[in-house]
N, C-alpha and C positions, 0 to 999 in steps of 0.2 A: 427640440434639441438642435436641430439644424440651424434654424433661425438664431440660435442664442453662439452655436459655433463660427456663424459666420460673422457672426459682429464682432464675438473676439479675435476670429483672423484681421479683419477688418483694422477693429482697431492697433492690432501688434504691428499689420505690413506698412499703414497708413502711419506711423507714432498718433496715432489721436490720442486725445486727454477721456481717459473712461468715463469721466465726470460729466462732460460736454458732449456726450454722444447722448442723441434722442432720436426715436424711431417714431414713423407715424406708416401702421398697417392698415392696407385698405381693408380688408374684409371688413373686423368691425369700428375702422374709421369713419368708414360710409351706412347710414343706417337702411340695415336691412328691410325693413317690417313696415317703414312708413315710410310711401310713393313723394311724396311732397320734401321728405324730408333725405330720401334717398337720391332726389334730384340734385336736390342745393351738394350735396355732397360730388357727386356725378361733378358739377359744372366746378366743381374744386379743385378738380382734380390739376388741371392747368398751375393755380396758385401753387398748389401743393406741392409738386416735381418741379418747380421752379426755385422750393425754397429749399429744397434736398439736395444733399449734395453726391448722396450715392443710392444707387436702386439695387437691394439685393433679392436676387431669383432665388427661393429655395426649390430645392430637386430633391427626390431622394436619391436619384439615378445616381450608381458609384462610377459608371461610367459611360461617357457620350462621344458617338462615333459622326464622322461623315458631318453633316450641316448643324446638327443638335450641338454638336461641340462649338459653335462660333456663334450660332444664334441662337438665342434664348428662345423666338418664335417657333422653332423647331425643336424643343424640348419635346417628349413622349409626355403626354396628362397636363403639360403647360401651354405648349406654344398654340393648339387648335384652342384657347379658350378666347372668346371674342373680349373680357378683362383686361386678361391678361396682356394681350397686344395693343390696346388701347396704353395700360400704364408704360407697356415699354415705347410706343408713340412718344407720349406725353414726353419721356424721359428725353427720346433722342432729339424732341424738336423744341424742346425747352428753351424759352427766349435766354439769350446768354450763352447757350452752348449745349451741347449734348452732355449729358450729367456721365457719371462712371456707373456702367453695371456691372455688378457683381455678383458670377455664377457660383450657388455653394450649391456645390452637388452630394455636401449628406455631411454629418457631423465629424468624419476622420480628415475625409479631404480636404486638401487646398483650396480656399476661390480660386476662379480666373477671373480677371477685369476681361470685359468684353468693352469691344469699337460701339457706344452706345449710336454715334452716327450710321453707321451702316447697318444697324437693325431696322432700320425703318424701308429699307431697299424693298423686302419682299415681304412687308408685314402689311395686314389690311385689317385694321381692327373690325371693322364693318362684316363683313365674310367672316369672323370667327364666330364661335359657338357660343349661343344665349339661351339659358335657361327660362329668360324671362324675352321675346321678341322686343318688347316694346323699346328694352336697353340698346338696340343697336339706333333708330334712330335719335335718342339720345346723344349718344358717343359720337354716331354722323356727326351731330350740331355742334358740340364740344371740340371734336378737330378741326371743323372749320372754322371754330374763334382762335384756335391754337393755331392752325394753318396761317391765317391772317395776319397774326401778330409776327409768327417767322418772314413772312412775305414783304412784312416792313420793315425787320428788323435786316433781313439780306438786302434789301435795296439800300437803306440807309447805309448801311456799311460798304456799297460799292460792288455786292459778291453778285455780278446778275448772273454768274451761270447758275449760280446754287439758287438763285430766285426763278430761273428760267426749268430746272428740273424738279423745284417743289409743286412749282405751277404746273406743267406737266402732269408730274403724281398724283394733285389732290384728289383728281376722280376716282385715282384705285383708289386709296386711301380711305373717301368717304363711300364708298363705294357697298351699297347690301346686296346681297347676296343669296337665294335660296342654297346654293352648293356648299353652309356652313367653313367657309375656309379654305378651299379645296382653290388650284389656280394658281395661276402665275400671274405677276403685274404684266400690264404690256412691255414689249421688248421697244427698244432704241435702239437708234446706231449708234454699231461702237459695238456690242453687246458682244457680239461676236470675237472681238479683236483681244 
């Protein structure tokens, strides 16, 4: 019910054409049950949020206080899931630009559009929670083709500081972790100011 509320918000705030609206969920877009087959999915994921034009977070939470409310990574049952962070990755660092996310925090409320750029500040997909270990060095591999392709895509366009602090980032980023998520990126100057 959430999922279905938020696409009609969606599409009412956005005028979309209802007809023209298509959804591709990862749970079972990615196949679960077969290793082989849940890779090629895994390494899609890239393509996939590329072709999308909006990521919607569902929550049940009716209400998010303090950091949860701006950042999806910080959602209560969301944001620790090592997935989870990974697609919101994919989303913010999508060649072309950061896609729109869209927080539906339960089927009466409002979305909010969240900054999908500035989810990726304190987000470490690597460091979040995996049920299955093996998926995080997966995901490692898969940001840094993702990484890559932003690295060229900001040079090409001239933006070296935004190529100078993704470069920077990529170690948190791909970075595993025993401490499941837990942690701060490193700080930079400036942080303070």
């Amino acid at each position: 019910r959430t999922i279905c509320a938020g696409v009609d918000n969606l599409i009412a705030k956005q005028g979309l054409e209802q007809d023209a609206v298509m959804l591709w969920v990862d749970w079972f877009s990615i196949h679960q049950g077969d290793r082989p087959l849940k890779l090629k999915g895994v390494e899609s994921l890239i393509k996939y949020t590329t072709l999308c034009q909006y990521m919607l977070v569902p929550t049940e939470e009716t209400e998010l206080e303090g950091a949860a409310a701006l950042f999806p990574n910080r959602i209560p049952g969301y944001g620790a899931r090592g997935w989870c962070r990974a697609e919101l990755m994919c989303a913010s660092l999508a060649p072309g630009g950061a896609k729109d996310v869209l927080l539906v925090r339960s089927k009466d409320a409002s979305p909010i559009f969240l900054d999908a750029s500035a989810t990726n500040v304190s987000l470490s997909p690597c460091m979040g929670d995996y049920s299955n270990e093996a998926d995080r060095g997966r995901i490692a591999r898969v940001l840094d083709r993702l990484i890559d392709a932003k690295l060229d895509e900001e040079l090409e366009a001239g933006r070296v500081a935004e190529y100078r602090r993704l470069q920077c980032m990529r170690s948190w980023y791909t970075r595993a972790s025993s401490e499941g998520g837990r942690g701060a990126p490193p700080r930079s100057a400036g942080d303070d100011e």
